[in-house]
C-alpha positions as CSV (number, residue, x, y, z in Angstrom):
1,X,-12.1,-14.2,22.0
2,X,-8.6,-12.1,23.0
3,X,-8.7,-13.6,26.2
4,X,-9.5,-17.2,25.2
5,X,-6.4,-16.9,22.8
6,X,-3.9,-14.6,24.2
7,X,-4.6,-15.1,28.3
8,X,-3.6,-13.3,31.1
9,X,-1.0,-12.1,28.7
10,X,-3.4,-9.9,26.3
11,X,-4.4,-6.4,28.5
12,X,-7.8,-6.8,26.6
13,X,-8.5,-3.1,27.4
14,X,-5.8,-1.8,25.4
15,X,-7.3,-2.6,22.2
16,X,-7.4,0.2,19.6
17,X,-9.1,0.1,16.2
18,X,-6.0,0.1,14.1
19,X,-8.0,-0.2,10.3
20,X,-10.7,-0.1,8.7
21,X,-12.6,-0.3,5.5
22,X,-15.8,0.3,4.8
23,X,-17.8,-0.7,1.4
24,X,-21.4,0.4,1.4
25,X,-24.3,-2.0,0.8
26,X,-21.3,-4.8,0.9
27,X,-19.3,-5.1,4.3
28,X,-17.2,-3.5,7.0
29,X,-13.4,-4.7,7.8
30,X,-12.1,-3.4,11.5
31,X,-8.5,-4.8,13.2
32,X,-7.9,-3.9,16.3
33,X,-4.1,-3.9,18.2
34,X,-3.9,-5.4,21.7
35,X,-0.8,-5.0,23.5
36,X,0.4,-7.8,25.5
37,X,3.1,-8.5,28.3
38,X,5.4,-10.0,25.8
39,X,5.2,-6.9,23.8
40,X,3.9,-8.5,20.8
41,X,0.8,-6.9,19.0
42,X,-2.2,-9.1,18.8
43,X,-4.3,-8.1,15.7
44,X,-8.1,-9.1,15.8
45,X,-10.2,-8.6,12.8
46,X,-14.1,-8.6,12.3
47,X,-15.5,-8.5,9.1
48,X,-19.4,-7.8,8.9
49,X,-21.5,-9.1,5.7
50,X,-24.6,-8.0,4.4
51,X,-25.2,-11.6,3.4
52,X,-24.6,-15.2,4.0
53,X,-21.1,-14.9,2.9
54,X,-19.1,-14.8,6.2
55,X,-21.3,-18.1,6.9
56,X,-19.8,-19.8,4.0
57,X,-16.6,-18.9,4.5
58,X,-16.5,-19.9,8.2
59,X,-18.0,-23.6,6.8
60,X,-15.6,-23.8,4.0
61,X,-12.4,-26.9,4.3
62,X,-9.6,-25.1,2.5
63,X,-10.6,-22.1,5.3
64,X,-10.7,-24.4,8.1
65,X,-7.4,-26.3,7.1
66,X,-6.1,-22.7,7.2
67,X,-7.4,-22.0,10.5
68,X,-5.5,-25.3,11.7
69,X,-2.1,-24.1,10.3
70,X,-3.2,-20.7,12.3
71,X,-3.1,-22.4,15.3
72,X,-0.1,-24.1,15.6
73,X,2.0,-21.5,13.7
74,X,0.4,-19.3,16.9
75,X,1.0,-22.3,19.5
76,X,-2.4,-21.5,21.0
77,X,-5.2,-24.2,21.6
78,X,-8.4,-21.8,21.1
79,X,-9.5,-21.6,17.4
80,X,-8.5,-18.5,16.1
81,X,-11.9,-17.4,14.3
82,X,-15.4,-17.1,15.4
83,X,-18.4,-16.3,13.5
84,X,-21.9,-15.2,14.9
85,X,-24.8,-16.0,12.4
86,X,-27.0,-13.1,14.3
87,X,-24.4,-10.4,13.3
88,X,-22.7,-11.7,9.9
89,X,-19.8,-11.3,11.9
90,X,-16.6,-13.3,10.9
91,X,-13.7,-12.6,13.7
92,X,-10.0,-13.9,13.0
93,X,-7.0,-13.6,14.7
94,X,-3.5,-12.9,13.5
95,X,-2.1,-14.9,11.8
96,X,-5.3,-16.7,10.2
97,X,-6.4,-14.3,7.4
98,X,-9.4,-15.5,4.7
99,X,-7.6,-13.6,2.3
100,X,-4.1,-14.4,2.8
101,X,-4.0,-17.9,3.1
102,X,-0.5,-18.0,2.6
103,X,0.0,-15.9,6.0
104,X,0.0,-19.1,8.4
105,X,3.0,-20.6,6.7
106,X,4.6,-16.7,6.2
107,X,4.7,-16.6,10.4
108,X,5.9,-19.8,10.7
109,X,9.5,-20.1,11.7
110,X,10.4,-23.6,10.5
111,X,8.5,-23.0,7.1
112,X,10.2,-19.5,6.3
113,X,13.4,-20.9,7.5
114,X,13.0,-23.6,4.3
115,X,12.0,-20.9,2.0
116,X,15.4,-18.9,2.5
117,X,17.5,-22.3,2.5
118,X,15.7,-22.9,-0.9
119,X,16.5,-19.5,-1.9
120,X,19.7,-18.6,-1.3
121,X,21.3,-21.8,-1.7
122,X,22.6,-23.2,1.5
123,X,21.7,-25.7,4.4
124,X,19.2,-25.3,6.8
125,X,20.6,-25.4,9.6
126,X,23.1,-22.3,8.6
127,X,20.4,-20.2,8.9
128,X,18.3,-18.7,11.7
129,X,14.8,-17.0,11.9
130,X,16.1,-14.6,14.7
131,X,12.9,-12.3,14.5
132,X,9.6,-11.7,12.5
133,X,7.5,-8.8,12.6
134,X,4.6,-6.9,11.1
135,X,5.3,-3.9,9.9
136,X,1.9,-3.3,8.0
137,X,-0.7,-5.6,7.9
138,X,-4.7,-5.0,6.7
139,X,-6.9,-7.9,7.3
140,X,-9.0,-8.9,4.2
141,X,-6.4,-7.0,2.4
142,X,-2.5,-6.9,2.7
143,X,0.2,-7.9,4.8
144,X,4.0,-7.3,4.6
145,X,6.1,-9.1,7.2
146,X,10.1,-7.8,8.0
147,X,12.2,-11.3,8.8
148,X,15.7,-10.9,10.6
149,X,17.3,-13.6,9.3
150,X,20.8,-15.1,11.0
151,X,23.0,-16.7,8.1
152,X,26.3,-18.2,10.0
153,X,26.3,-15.7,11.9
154,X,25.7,-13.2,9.9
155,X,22.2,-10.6,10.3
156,X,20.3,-9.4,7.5
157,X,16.7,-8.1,7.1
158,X,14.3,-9.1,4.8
159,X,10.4,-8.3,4.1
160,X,7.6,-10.1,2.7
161,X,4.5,-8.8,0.7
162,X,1.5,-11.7,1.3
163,X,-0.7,-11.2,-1.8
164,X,-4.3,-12.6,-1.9
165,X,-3.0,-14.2,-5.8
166,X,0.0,-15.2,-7.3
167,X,1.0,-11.5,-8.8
168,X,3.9,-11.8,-7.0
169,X,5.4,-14.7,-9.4
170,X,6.1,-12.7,-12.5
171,X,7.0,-9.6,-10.0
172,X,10.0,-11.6,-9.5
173,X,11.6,-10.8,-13.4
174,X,10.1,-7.9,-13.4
175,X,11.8,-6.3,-10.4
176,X,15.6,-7.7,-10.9
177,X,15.4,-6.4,-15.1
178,X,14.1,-3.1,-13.5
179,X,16.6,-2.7,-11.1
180,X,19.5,-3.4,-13.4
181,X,18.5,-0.8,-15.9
182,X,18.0,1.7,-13.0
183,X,21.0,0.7,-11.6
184,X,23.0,0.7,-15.1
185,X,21.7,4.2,-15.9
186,X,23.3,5.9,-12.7
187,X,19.5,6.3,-11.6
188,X,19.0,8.3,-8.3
189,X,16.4,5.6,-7.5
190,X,17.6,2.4,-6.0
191,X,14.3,-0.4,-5.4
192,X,14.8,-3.8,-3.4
193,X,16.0,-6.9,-5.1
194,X,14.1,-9.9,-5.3
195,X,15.1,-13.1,-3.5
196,X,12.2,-15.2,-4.2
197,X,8.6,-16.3,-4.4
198,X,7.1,-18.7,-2.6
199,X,4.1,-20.2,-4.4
200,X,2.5,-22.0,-1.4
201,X,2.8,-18.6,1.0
202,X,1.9,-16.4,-2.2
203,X,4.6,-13.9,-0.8
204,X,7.6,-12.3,-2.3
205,X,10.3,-12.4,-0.6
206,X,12.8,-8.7,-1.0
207,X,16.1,-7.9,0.6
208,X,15.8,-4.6,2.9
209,X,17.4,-1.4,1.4
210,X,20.3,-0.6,3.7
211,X,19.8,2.7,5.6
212,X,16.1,3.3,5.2
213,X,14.3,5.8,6.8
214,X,10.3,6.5,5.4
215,X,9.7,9.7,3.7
216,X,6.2,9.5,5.2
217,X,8.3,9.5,8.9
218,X,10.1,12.2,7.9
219,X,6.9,14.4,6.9
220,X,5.4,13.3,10.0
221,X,8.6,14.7,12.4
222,X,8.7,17.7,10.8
223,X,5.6,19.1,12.1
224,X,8.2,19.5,15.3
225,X,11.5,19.5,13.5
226,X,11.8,22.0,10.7
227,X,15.5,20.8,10.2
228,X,13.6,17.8,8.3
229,X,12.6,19.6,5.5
230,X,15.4,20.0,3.4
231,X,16.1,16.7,3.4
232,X,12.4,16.1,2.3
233,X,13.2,18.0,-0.5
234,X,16.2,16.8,-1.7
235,X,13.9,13.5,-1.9
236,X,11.1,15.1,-3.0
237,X,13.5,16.2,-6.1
238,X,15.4,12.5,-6.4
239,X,11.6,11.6,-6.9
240,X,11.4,13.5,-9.9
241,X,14.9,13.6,-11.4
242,X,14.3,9.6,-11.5
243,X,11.3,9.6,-13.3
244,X,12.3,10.1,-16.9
245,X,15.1,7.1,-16.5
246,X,12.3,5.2,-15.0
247,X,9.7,5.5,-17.9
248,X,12.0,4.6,-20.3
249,X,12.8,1.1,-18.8
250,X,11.1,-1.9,-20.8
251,X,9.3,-4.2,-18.7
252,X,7.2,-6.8,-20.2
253,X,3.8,-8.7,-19.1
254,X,2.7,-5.7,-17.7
255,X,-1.2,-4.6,-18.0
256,X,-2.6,-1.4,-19.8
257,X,-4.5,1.3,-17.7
258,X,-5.7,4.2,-19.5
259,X,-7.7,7.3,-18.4
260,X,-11.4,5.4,-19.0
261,X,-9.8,2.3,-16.8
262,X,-9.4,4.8,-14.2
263,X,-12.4,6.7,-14.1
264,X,-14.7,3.4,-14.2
265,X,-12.3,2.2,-11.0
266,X,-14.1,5.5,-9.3
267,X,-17.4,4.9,-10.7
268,X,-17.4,1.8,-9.3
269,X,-16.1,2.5,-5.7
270,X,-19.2,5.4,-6.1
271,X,-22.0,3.4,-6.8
272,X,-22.0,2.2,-2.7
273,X,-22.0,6.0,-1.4
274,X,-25.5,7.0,-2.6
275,X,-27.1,4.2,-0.3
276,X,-25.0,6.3,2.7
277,X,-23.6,9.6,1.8
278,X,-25.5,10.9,-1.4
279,X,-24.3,14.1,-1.5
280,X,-21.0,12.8,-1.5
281,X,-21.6,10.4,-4.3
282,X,-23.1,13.2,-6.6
283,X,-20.2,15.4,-6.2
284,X,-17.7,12.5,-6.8
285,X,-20.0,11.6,-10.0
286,X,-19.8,15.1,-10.9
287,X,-16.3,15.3,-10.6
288,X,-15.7,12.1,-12.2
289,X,-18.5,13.0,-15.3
290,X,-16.2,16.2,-15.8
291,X,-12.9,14.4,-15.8
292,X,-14.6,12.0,-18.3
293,X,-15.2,14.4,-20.3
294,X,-12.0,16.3,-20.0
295,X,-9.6,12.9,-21.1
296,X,-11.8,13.1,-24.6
297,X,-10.9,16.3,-25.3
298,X,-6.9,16.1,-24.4
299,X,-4.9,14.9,-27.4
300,X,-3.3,11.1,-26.4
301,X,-0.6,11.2,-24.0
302,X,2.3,8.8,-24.9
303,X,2.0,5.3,-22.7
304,X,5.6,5.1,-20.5
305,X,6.5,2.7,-17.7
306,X,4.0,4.0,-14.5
307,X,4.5,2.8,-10.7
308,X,0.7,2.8,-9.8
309,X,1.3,4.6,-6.5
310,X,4.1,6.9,-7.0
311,X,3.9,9.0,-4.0
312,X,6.0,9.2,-0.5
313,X,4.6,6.7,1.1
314,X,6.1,4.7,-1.0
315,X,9.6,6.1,-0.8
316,X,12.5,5.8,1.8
317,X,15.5,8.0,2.4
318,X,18.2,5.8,1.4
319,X,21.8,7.7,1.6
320,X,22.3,9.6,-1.3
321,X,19.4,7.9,-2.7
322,X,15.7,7.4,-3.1
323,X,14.6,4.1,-2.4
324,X,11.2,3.2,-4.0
325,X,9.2,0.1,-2.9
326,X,5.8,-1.3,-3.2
327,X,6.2,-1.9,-6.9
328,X,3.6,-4.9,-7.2
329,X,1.6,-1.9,-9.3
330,X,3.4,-1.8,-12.3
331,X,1.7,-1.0,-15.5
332,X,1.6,0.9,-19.1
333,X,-0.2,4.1,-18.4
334,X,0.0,7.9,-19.8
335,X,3.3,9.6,-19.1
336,X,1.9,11.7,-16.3
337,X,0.1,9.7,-14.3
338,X,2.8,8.8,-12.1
339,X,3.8,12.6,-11.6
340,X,0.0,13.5,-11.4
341,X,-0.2,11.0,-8.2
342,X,2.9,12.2,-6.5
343,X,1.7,15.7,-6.9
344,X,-2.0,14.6,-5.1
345,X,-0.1,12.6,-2.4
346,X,1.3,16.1,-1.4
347,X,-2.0,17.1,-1.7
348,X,-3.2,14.5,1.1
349,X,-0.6,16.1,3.0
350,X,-1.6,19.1,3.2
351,X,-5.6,18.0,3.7
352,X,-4.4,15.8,6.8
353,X,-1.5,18.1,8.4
354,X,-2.7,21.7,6.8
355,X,0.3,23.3,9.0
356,X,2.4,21.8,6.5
357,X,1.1,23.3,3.2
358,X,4.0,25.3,3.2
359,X,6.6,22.6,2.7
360,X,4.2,20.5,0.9
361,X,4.3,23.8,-2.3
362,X,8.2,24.3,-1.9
363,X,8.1,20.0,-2.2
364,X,6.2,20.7,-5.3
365,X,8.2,22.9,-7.2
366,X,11.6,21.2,-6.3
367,X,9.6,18.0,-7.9
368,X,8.8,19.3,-10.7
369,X,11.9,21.5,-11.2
370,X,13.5,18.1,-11.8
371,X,10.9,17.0,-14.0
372,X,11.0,19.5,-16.3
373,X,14.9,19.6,-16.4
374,X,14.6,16.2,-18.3
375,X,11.1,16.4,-19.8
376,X,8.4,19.1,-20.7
377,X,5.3,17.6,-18.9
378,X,2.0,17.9,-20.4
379,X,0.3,20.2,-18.0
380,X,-3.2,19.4,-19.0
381,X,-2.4,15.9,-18.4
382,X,-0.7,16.1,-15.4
383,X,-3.3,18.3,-14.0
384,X,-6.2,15.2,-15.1
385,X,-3.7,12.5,-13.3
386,X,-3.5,14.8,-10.3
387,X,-7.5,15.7,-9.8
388,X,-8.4,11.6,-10.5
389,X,-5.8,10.9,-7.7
390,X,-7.1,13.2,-5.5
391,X,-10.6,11.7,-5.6
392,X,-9.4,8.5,-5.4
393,X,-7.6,9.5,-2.4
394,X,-11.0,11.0,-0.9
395,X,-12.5,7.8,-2.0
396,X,-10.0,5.7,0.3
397,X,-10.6,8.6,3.0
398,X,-14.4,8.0,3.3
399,X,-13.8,4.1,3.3
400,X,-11.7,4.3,6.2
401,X,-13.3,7.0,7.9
402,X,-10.1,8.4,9.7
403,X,-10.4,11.5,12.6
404,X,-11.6,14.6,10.5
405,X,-12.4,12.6,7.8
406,X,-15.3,15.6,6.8
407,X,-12.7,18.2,6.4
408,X,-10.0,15.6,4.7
409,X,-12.4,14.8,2.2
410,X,-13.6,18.1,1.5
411,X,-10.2,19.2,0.8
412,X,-9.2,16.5,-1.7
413,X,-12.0,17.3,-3.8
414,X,-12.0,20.8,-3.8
415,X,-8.0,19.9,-5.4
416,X,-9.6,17.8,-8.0
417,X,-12.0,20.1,-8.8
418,X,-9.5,23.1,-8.7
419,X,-7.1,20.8,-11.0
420,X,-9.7,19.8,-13.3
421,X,-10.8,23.6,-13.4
422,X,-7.3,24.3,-14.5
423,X,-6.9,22.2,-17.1
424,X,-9.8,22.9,-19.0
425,X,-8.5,26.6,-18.8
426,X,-5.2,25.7,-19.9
């Protein structure tokens, strides 16, 4: 299938499984990258079904009109999917995605070209699609796209989030009455404004942060650079002298997540593992029966303004400032849980890189040094938020079955179950 679409182009023996997902008892997502002589990535995907579904999907119109769009946005004449009946085995090629069916219009020059005229207000033929490029993408799942956009002669950068819904519509208010408290406030946070939402590539459309650099880079490097690490800090701390500011913004429309929405999240994502790994499952269920147990006895925690994934994989040095993206999360939840999820993505950290566990405990304390400088957490709390994030985390590890995923997993719930140990004690 590579070499059908890509030709003598495609090096079909450089392909490298760049995802995966696995569900028990459902199906399996892999991608794989090939490299190519025009240095663009080509992204293959295979998605394997324990049923008939892939077959109805291949069948389906709306997927096949899709499919069309695929293959002219990718100027190829091969289709870009194949399914095989004997293996439940749906293959697609980048850009035709079953679950982002707004992704053949979102790598289309001429269509994204429209949707920025639209936008900002201006002609057409002002502006220029000088580049377009993945920067993550997950098939069956996510994709966010960075466009280099020419404006009479003027460059900017831009990225799109592709969302399998239309979440992205009321994101749109959301973000821009967000930012202009933060940004009213004096915040130490700045987050990506809005330009606009395109209904028909169910994408939303954000103007780059000037001067970004990923926090999740910079934890990388300084495995071989130790003059990283106190600028990790410093962010580590913008992360939590924002928070309080943050919670305090009104945002409305968004949904409710308490403690019990959380847990039956896990349980759910559990139920699979027995079929495979049932040791695994009874220790997550253990862990999850204890943490269940745990939330009933702990007085309420007041409900605040919660990111969903606050951790540093979501934040970029910005400057003087802490840029915080991938907000399409939002929701009402208890005041710790953002802090609590922060706390276990230094956790996952140190269970992936364990060289680092010494910068990952002085990023710790100078996060919630600034915490408690504008609020006394609730320890009990923040210990709950941190040992459910931590097994989700180990959940998601499992799935996707990295190198050393035994000993990752291990080590995120041995933290849970230290942190749940702790706050019962407490």
């Amino acid at each position: 299938m590579v070499e059908r679409i890509g030709g003598e182009e495609v090096d079909v023996k450089s392909g490298k499984i760049s995802y995966l997902r696995f569900k028990p008892t459902r199906d399996c997502v892999a991608q794989w990258t090939f490299s190519s002589s025009t240095g663009r990535a080509i992204f293959v995907s295979g998605k394997l079904f324990s049923d008939e579904t892939g077959a109805a999907i291949a069948s389906d119109a709306s997927f096949q009109e899709q499919a069309d769009r695929a293959r002219i946005t990718a100027s190829v004449q091969s289709e870009l999917y194949e399914y095989s009946p004997a293996r439940r085995v749906l293959l697609q090629a980048f850009p035709l995605d079953a679950k982002l069916c707004g992704l053949p219009l979102a790598a289309d020059a001429a269509s994204v070209r429209d949707i920025f005229a639209r936008a900002l207000g201006v002609c057409r033929d002002v502006i220029q699609l000088v580049d377009t490029i993945p920067v993550s993408y997950m098939a069956w799942h996510r994709c966010v796209l960075r466009y280099t956009v020419d404006l009479d002669g003027r460059q900017a950068n831009y990225f799109a989030k592709l969302f399998s819904d239309d979440r992205g519509l009321a994101m749109v208010t959301q973000i821009r009455a967000l930012k202009r408290r933060l940004d009213a406030c004096g915040s130490p946070w700045v987050i990506p404004t809005p330009v606009t939402y395109s209904r028909e590539g169910r994408m939303l459309v954000l103007e780059a942060l000037a001067d970004a650099s990923e926090l999740r880079g910079l934890f990388r490097d300084a495995s071989e650079d130790s003059s990283l690490i106190p600028e990790i800090k410093r962010q580590c701390a913008a992360a939590g002298a924002g928070l309080s500011a943050f919670q305090e913004v009104p945002v409305e429309g968004l949904p409710i997540v308490a403690p019990s929405d959380l847990i039956d999240g896990l349980e759910r994502k559990t139920r699979g593992l027995s079929e495979v790994a049932p040791a695994l499952a009874r220790r997550i269920s253990l862990l999850l029966m204890g943490l269940t147990i745990e939330a009933a006895r702990l007085p309420a925690e007041k409900m605040a303004l919660t990111h969903g994934a606050f951790r540093h994989t979501q934040m970029l040095a910005c400057g003087d400032r802490l840029g915080l993206i991938d907000l399409d999360n939002l929701r009402m939840s208890g005041a710790s849980a953002d802090a609590g999820e922060f706390l276990a993505g230094l956790d996952s950290v140190v269970a992936r890189q364990p060289h680092l566990a010494t910068v990952a405990g002085e990023c710790e304390e100078a996060f919630l040094d600034r915490i408690k400088a504008h609020r006394r957490p609730g320890l009990r709390w923040l210990l709950w938020y941190r040992a459910a994030a931590d097994a989700k985390h180990a959940q998601r590890c499992f799935f996707s079955l990295p190198p050393r995923w035994p000993e990752i997993v291990e080590a995120l719930l041995s933290s849970a179950e230290r942190c749940l140990h702790r706050s019962r004690r407490c």
